[in-house]
N, C-alpha and C positions, 0 to 999 in steps of 0.2 A: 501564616501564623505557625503553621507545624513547623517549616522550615526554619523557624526563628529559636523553637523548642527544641529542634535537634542541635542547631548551632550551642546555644544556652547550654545545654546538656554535654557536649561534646567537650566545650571548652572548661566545664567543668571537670568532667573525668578522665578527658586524656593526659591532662597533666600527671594525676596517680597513675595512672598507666605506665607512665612512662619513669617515673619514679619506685615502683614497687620493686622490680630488682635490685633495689639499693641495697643499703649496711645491713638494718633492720633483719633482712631474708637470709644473710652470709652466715656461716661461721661464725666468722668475727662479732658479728652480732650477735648473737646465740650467746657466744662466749660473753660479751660484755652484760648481757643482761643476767646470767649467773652469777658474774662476780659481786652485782648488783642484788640478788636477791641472798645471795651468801654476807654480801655484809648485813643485810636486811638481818636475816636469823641472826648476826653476830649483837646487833643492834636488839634487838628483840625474842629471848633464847623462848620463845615459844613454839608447840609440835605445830602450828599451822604454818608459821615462817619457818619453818626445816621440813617441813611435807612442800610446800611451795618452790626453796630451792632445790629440792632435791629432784623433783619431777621436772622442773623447767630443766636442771642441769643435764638430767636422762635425756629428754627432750633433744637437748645442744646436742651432746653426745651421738646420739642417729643420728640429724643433721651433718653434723661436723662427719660422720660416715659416710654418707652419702657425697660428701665432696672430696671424700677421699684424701680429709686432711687429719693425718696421723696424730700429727702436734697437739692440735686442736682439738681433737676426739681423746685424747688424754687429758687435755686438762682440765675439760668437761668432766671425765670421770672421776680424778682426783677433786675437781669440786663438790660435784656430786655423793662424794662418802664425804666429806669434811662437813656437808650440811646440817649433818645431825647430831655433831659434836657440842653447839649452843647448848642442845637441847639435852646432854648427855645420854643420848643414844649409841 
């Protein structure tokens, strides 16, 4: 019986395991979800949807530093000041 629950178990979560390094973790994904919560405030010019992208964009931006990708960590931060513009901050 245990050996049945570890199999169950296993076959359960090593799949995310093996998927968690993906897009979602990258840069690139970092980035895509800013531009994502920036149209959000563009969509809806309210302070919690411009506090929202602005932090996530922060967020990318270290990320995107820690990978040591220049490009990337700039457009993080020019998203990141453009989020409060909705909200005319």
């Amino acid at each position: 019986m245990k050996k049945k629950l570890f199999i169950v178990l296993g076959m359960a979560v090593l799949p995310n395991l093996l998927t968690t390094p993906g897009f979602a973790l990258t840069c690139a994904g970092e980035i895509a979800r800013c531009r994502s919560l920036y149209q959000n405030a563009l969509e809806n010019p309210y302070n919690a949807y411009c506090y929202s992208c602005a932090d996530y964009c922060l967020k990318a931006e270290q990320k995107c530093n820690q990978f040591n990708d220049v490009n990337s960590s700039a457009e993080a931060r020019r998203y990141k000041e453009m989020c409060w513009q909705p909200c005319g901050h």
